[in-house]
N, C-alpha and C positions, 0 to 999 in steps of 0.2 A: 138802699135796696138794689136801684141798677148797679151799685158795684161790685156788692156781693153775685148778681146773676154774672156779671162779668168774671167774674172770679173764676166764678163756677163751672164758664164755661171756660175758662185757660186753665184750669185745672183738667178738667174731658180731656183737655187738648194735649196737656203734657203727659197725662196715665196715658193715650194712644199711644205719643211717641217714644214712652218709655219703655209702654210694649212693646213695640216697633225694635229698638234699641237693642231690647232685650233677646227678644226673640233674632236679631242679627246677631248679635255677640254671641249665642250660643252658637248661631249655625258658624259662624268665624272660627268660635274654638273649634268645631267638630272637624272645620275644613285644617286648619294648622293642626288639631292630632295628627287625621291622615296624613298631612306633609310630612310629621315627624317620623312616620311609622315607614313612610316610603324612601324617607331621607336613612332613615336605622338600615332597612334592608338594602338600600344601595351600598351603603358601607359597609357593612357583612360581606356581601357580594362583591365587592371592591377588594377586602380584605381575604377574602376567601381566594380569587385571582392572584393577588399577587405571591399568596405562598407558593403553589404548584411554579408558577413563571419563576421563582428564587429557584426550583429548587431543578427547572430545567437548566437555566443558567448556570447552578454548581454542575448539573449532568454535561453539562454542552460541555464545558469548561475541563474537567476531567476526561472527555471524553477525545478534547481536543489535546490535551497533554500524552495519552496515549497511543491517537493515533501520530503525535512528534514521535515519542519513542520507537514506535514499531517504524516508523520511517525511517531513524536513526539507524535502527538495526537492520534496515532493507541494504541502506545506501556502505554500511561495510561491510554486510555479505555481496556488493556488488564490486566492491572495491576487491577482494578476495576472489570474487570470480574474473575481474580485471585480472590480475594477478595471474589466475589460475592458465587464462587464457594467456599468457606473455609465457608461460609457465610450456605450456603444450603446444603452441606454436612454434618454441623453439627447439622444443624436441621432436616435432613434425620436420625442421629445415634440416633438423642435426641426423635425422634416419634418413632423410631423401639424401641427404651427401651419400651414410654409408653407402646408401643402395648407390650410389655413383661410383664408391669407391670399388666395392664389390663386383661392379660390372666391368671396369677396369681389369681389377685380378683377373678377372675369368677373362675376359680379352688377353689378358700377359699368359696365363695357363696353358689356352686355347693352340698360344704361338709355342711355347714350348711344349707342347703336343706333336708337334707341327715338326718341330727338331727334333725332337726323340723318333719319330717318324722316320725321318730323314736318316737318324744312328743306327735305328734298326736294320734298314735299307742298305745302310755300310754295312753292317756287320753279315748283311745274310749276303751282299758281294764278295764281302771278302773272306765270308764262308766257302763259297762257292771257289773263289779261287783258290782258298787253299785245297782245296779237294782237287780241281783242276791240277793242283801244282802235284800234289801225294801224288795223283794218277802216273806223271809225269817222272815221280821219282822213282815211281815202282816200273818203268818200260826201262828207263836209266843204269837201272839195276846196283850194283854194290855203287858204282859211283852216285849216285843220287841219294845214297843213304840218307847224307848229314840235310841235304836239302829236304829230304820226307820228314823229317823231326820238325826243321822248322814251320813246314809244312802244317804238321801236328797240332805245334803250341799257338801257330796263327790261327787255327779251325776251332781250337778250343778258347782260344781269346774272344775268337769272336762267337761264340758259342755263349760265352759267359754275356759278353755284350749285350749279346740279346737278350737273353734272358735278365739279367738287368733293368734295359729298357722296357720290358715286358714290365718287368716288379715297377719301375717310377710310370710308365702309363698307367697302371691299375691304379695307382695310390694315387695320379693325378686326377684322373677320372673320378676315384674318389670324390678327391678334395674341390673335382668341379663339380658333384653333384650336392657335394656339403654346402658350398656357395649358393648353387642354386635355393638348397631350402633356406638358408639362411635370409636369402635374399627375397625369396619370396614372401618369409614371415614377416620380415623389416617393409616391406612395401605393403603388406597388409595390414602391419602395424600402424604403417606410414596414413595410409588411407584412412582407419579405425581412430587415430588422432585426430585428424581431417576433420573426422565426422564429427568428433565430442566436441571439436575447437566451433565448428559452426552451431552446433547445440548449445554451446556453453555461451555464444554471439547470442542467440536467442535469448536463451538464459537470463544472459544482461539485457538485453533489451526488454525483455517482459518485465523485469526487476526497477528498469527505467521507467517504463510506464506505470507501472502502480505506482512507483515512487511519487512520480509529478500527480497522478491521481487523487495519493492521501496528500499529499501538497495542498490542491485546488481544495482538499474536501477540511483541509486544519482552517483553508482560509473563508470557506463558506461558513464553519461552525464560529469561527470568530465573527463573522459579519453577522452570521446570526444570532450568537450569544450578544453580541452589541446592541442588536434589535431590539431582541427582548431584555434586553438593562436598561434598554431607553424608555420600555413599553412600562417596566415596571417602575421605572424614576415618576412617569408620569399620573400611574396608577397611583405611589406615594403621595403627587403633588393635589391630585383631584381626590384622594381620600382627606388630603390638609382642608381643601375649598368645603368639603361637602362637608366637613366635620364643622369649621365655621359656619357654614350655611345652617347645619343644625343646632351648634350655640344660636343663631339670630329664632330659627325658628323655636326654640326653645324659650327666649326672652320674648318674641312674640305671643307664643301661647302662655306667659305671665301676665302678660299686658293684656292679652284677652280677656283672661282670667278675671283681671282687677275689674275690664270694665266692665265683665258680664255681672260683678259683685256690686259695681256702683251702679249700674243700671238698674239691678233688681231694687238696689236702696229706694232709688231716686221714682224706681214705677212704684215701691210699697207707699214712700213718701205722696205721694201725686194720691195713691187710694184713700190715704188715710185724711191728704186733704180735704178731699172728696167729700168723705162721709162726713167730715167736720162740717162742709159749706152744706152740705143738705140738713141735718142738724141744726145749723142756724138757721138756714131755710123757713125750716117749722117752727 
């Protein structure tokens, strides 16, 4: 009889702790669902990250090939305005001569102005004296005749002279006002060259700067696309963890499972002993 009361009471004792048992295995499983549920939506969210991150890296990446090209194409249209410039500079040096040479002429014109000057000046002399000389042949009378003809033909020689000199100063004067415009357009040219050759310096030099620009900016999208390859290798490596992390808690919530299954055996067991030992009891 005391061993059956002994019994009876280690039977109490094990139906408590089967409850006990029981009632943790459940709340166990409940707690490993949630971890699974929290572990699911971290990977989602993990996986869901790293698409957008792939798909900046192909952006980044395209984006850095573009701006190569458009770089590529800076740096030979600067090569062309190099060019342009060696181009216009030297037809800036080659007009500053004419305009040298031109100033020249007109300095050589100037001087044969100068002499024709001087022929005119003969000729209205020796205009003058052939008149003087007529005058001469006419007080002379018959004897002076042959001298007043000569007279004559040296008055009109020099008559023509002049008139000559008259026709080559106008046409020089001309040809020194020709000079002039010429020479003024060629040194306005000259200047107007000037201007575009230091514009076109500009030109390149602006052409320079954005160049090194997209340069710094190919090498920051690379450093950045790097970033994010690295950000996404490691997104990959922690979706691999969490996904094992989720196989464990998966085999965990089996293993709960089992024991919340043998628990419940082992508390029916314990009741059923129970009822048996009171049973004998009576």
């Amino acid at each position: 009889r005391e061993a059956i009361e002994q019994a009876k009471i280690s039977a109490n004792e094990n139906t408590s702790i089967a409850a006990e048992l029981s009632a943790t295995a459940t709340e166990i499983e409940k707690r490993v669902e949630e971890e699974s549920k929290i572990i699911s939506k971290t990977t989602s969210k993990a996986t869901a990250m790293q698409k957008p991150l792939e798909n900046s890296v192909v952006k980044l990446d395209k984006t850095k090939e573009e701006i190569k090209t458009a770089s590529k194409l800076l740096n030979q249209v600067k090569e062309k305005i190099t060019e342009l410039l060696t181009t216009v500079k030297h037809s800036a040096d080659e007009e500053e001569k004419i305009v040298g040479e031109l100033e020249r002429l007109k300095e050589s014109t100037d001087r044969t102005k100068d002499v024709l000057k001087l022929i005119e000046d003969i000729a209205n002399q020796t205009n003058l004296l052939a008149l003087n000389a007529a005058i001469e042949a006419a007080r002379a009378g018959e004897a002076g005749k042959g001298f007043a003809v000569v007279a004559d033909e040296v008055r009109n020689l020099a008559e023509k002279s002049r008139e000559y000199v008259e026709n080559i100063t106008e046409t020089i004067s001309q040809l020194l006002n020709d000079i002039n415009d010429i020479s003024e357009k060629i040194s306005s040219n000259a200047k107007t060259v000037k201007i575009l050759s230091e514009e076109s310096k500009d030109v390149e030099n602006d052409v320079e700067n954005i160049t090194g620009v997209m340069d710094e900016t190919v090498g920051r999208s690379e450093d950045a696309s790097e970033s994010i390859k690295a950000i996404v290798n490691e997104i990959k490596a922690l979706i691999v963890e969490i996904e094992k992390i989720n196989e464990i808690s998966s085999a965990n919530t089996r293993s709960v499972e089992e024991i919340a299954k043998a628990t419940e055996h082992l508390y029916a067991m314990t009741e059923n002993l129970s009822k048996i030992l009171e049973e004998f009891k009576t």
